[in-house]
C-alpha positions as CSV (number, residue, x, y, z in Angstrom):
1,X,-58.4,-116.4,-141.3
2,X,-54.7,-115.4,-141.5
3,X,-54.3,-112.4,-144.2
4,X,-51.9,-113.8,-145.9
5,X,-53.6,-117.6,-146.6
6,X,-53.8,-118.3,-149.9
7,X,-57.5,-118.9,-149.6
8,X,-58.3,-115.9,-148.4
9,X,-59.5,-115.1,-152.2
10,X,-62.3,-118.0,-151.8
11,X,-63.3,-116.6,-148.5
12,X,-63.8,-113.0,-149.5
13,X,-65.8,-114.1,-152.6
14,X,-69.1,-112.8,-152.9
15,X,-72.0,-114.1,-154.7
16,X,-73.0,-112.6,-158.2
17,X,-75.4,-115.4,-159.6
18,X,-77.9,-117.4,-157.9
19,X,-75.9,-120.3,-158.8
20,X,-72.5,-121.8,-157.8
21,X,-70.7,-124.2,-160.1
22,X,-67.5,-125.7,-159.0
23,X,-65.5,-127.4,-161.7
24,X,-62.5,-130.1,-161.3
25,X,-59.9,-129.8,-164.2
26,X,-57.6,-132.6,-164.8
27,X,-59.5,-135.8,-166.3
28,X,-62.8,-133.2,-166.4
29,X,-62.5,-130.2,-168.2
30,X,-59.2,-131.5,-170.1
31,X,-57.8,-135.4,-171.1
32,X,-55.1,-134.9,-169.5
33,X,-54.9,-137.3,-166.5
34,X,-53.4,-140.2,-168.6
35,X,-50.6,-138.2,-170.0
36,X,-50.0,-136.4,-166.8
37,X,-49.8,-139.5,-164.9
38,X,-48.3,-142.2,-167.3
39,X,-45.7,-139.9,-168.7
40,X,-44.9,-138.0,-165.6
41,X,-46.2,-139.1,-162.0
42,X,-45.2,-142.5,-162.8
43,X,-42.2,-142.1,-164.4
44,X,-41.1,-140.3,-161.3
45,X,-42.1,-142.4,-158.9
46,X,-40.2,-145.5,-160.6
47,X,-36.7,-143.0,-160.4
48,X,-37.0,-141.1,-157.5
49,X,-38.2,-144.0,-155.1
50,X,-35.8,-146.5,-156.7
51,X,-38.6,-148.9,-158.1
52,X,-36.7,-149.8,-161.4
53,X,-36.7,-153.6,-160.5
54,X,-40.1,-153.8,-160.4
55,X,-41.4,-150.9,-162.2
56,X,-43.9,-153.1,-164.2
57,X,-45.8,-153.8,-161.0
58,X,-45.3,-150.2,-159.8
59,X,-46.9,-148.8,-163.3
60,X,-50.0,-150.7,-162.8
61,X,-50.2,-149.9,-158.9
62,X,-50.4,-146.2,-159.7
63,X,-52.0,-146.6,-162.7
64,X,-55.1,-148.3,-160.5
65,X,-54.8,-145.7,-157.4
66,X,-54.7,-142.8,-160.0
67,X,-56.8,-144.2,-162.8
68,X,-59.4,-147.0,-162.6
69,X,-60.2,-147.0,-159.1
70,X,-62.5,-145.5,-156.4
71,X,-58.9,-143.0,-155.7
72,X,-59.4,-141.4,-158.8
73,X,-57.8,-137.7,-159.2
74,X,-56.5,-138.2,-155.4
75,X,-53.7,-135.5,-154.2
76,X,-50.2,-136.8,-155.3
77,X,-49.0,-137.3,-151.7
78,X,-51.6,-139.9,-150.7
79,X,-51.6,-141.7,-154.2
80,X,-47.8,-142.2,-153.7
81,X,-48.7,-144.0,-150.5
82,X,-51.1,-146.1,-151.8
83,X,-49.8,-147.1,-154.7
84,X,-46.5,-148.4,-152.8
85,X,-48.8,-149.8,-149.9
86,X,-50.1,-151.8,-152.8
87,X,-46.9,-153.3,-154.4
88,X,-46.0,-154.3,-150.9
89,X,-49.0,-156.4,-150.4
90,X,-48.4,-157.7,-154.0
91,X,-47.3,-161.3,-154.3
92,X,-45.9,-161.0,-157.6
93,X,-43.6,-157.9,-156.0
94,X,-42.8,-160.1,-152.5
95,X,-41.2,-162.5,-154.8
96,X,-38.5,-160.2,-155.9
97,X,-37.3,-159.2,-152.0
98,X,-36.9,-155.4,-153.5
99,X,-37.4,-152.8,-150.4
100,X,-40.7,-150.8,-151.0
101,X,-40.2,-147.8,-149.4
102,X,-43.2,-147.0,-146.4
103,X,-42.7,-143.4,-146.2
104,X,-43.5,-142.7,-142.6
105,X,-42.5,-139.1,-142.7
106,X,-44.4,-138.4,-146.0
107,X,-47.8,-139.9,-143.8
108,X,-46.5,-137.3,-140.8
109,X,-47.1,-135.3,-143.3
110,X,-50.3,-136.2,-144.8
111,X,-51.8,-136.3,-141.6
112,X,-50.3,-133.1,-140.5
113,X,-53.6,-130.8,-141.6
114,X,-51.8,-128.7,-143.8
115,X,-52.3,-128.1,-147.7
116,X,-50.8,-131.3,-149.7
117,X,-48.7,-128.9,-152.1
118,X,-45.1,-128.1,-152.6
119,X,-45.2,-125.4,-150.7
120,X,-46.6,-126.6,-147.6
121,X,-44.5,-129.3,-147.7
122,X,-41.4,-126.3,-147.6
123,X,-42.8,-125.3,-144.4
124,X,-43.2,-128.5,-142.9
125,X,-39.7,-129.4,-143.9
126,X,-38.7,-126.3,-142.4
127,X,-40.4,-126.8,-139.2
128,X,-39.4,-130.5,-138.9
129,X,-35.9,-130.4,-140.2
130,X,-34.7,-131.8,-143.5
131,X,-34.4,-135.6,-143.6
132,X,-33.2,-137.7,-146.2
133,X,-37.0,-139.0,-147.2
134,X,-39.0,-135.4,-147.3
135,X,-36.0,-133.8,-149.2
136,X,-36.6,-137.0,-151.5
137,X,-40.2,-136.2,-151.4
138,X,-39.9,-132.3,-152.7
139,X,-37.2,-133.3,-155.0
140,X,-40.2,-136.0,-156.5
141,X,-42.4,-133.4,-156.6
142,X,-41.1,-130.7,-157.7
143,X,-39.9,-133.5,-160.6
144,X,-43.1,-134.1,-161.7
145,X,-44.1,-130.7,-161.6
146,X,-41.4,-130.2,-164.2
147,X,-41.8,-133.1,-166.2
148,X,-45.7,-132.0,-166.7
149,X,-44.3,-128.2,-167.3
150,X,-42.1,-129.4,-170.3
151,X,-45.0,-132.6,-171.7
152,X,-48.9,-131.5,-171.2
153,X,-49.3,-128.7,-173.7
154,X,-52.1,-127.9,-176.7
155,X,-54.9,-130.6,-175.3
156,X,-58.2,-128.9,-175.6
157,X,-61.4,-129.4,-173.2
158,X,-63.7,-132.1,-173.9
159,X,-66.4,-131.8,-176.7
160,X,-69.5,-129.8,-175.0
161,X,-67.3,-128.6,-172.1
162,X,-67.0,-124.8,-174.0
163,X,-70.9,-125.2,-174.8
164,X,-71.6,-125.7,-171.3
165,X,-69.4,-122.8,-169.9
166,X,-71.0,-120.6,-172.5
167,X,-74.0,-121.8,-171.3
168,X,-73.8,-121.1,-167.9
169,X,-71.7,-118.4,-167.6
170,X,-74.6,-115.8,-166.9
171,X,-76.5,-118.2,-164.7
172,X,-73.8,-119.4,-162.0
173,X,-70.4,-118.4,-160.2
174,X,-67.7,-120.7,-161.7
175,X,-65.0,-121.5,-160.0
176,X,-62.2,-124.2,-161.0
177,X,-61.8,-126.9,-157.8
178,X,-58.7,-128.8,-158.1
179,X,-55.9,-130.7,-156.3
180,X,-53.4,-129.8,-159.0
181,X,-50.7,-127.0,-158.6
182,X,-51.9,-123.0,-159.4
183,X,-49.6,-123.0,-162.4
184,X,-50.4,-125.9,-164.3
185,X,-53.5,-124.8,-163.8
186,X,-53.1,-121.5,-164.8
187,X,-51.8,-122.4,-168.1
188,X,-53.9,-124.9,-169.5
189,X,-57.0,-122.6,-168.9
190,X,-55.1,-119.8,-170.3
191,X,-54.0,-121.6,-173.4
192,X,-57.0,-123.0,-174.0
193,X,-58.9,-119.5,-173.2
194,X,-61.5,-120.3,-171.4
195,X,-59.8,-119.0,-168.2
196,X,-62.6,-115.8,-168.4
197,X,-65.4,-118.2,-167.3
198,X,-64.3,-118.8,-163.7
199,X,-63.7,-116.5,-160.8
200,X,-61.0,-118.2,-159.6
201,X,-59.1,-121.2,-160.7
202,X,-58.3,-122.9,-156.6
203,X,-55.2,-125.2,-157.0
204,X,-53.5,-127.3,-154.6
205,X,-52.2,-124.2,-152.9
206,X,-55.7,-122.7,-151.5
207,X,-56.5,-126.2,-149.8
208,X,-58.6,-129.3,-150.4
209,X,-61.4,-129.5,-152.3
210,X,-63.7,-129.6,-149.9
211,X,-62.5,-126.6,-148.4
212,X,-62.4,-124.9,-151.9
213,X,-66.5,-125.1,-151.7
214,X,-66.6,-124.7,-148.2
215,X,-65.0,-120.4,-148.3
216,X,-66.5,-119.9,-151.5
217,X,-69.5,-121.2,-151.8
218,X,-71.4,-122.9,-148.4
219,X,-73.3,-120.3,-146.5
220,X,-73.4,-118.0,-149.6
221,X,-75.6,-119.9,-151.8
222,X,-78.0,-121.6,-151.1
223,X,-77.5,-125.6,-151.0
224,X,-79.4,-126.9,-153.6
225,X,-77.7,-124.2,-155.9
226,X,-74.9,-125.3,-155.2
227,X,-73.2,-128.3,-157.8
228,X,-69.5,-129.8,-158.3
229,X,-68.5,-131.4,-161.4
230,X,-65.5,-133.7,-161.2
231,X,-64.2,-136.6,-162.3
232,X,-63.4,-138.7,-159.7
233,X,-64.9,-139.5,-156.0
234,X,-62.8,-137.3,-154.1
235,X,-65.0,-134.4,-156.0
236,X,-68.4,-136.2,-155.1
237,X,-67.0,-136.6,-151.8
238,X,-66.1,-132.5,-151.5
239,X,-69.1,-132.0,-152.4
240,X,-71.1,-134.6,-150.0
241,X,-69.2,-133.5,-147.0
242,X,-70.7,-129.4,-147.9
243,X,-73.9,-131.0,-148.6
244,X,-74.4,-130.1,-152.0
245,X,-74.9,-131.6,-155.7
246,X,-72.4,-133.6,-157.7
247,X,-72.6,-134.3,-161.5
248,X,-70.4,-137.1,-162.6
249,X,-68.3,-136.6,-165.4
250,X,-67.7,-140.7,-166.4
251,X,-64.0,-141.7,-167.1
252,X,-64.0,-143.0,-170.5
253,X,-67.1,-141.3,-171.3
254,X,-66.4,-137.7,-170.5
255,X,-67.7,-136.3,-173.7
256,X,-71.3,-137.9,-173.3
257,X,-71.0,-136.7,-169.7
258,X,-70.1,-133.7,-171.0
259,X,-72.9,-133.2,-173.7
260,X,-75.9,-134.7,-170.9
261,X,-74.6,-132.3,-168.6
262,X,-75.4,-129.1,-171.2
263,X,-78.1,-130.6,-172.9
264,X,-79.8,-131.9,-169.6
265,X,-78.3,-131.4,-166.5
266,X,-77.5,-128.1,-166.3
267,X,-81.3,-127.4,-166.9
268,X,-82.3,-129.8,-164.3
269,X,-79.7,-128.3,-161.8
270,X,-81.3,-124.7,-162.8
271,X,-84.9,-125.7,-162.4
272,X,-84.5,-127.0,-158.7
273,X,-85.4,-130.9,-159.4
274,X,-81.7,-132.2,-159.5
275,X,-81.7,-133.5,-155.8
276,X,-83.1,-137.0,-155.2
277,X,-83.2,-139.6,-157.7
278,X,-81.9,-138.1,-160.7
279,X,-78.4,-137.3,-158.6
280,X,-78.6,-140.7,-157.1
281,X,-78.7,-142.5,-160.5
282,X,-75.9,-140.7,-162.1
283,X,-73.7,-141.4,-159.0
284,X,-75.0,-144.7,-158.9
285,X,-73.7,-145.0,-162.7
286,X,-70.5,-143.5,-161.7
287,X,-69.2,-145.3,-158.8
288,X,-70.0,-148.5,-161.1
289,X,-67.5,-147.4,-163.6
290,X,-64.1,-147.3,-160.6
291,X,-63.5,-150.6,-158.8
292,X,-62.1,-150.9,-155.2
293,X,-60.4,-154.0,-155.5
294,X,-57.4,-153.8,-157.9
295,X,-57.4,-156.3,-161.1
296,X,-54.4,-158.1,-159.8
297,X,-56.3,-159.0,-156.7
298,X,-59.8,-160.1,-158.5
299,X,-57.8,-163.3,-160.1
């Protein structure tokens, strides 16, 4: 690996528990994904991509892909995609003749391999050559990196979250697995000091999250001491693809999820019998609770 990656960090960590615990932030450790998203992601989306005439429909799209569906806590890029891809195949929206944007040079992008984050995306503009719709892109981005800057401040982790990291913090490597920027991560754990439990808090900028447990944890540890904690099925899925344990936090019910995780879970993860039908159930529970099909399309 280059030197100068910004995952090096995960790759050249070493174990110093038995355990590894990687923990998703946003909508896990802290309520924050309904501010961040209906006061700042979708805000932005309706300006910068001109959706003003039908920015009812274009709320709910994103509010679905982001929110209440199976794409729960997806990277920003793809969920802007999807959530247009949805108002286009929306009746309700076809019946207004606006132009939803397709955004073939933002999927270029998607599909290009690199990290999804602002920066990579400066790279890949400067490789490519600034066009009117990636410039639009980083100028969206960097918007509702702003806008979640100057809004998200003083919320606290969920009840039993402190508990558990107190809990576990001689017993396990922590490290925070996120698709959200460094910074914003940074400064919520910081704030809410708590940032001493992890080893390193992996944003955006270090990769996906299944690449996040892949350098720092697969190989080192062994499998079934391995466990992810998220909120949505892109963290099940990081941790599926390394083939190691998820625990569910529930959206809606994040502080029981939060209080069976250190009043159970954590003891069954410890102990060596999480694997098998007591993971199975909970993600069983979970996927229950995020549809596939949006509302709009169930009528």
């Amino acid at each position: 690996m280059n030197n100068n990656s910004p995952n090096r960090i995960l790759e050249e960590l070493q174990p110093e528990k038995d355990f590894f615990i990687g923990i998703d932030s946003d909508g896990c450790v802290f309520d924050t994904m309904e501010i961040k998203h209906k006061e700042c992601f979708i805000p932005n989306i309706i300006k910068y991509w001109n959706l003003q005439a039908v920015s009812k429909y274009a709320r709910d799209s994103a509010e679905f892909v982001n929110l209440y569906s199976r794409w729960r806590g997806i990277n920003r890029f793809p969920a802007l995609v999807m959530s247009l891809d949805l108002l286009r195949d929306w009746d309700d929206v076809l019946k207004r003749n606006i132009s939803i944007p397709e955004l073939p040079e933002v999927r270029a992008f998607i599909d290009s391999g690199r990290p999804l984050s602002n920066p990579s995306l400066d790279e890949y503009i400067a490789e490519k050559g600034e066009t009117g719709e990636l410039l639009q892109a980083r100028e969206w981005s960097h918007a509702v990196n702003r806008t979640v800057d100057e809004m998200v401040s003083g919320i606290p982790p969920f009840p039993y979250v402190l508990e558990s990291l107190e809990k576990m913090k001689e017993l396990a490597d922590m490290l925070v697995v996120s698709a959200t920027p460094g910074d914003a991560l940074n400064k919520e754990w910081s704030e809410n000091r708590i940032d001493h439990y992890v080893r390193v808090i992996a944003g955006q900028e270090m990769g996906s999250k299944k690449e996040h447990l892949s350098l720092a944890a697969v190989n080192k540890y062994k499998n079934d001491r391995i466990l992810m904690i998220g909120d949505a099925p892109g963290d099940m899925k990081a941790a599926k693809a390394n083939n190691v344990l998820f625990y569910p936090i529930m959206p809606g019910e994040e502080d029981v999820s939060w209080q069976r995780f250190h009043e159970e879970a954590a003891d069954v993860f410890m102990s060596g019998n999480y694997a098998g039908s007591y993971e199975e159930k909970l993600i069983t529970e979970f996927l229950d609770h995020l549809p596939e099909t949006p509302p709009w399309k169930r009528k």
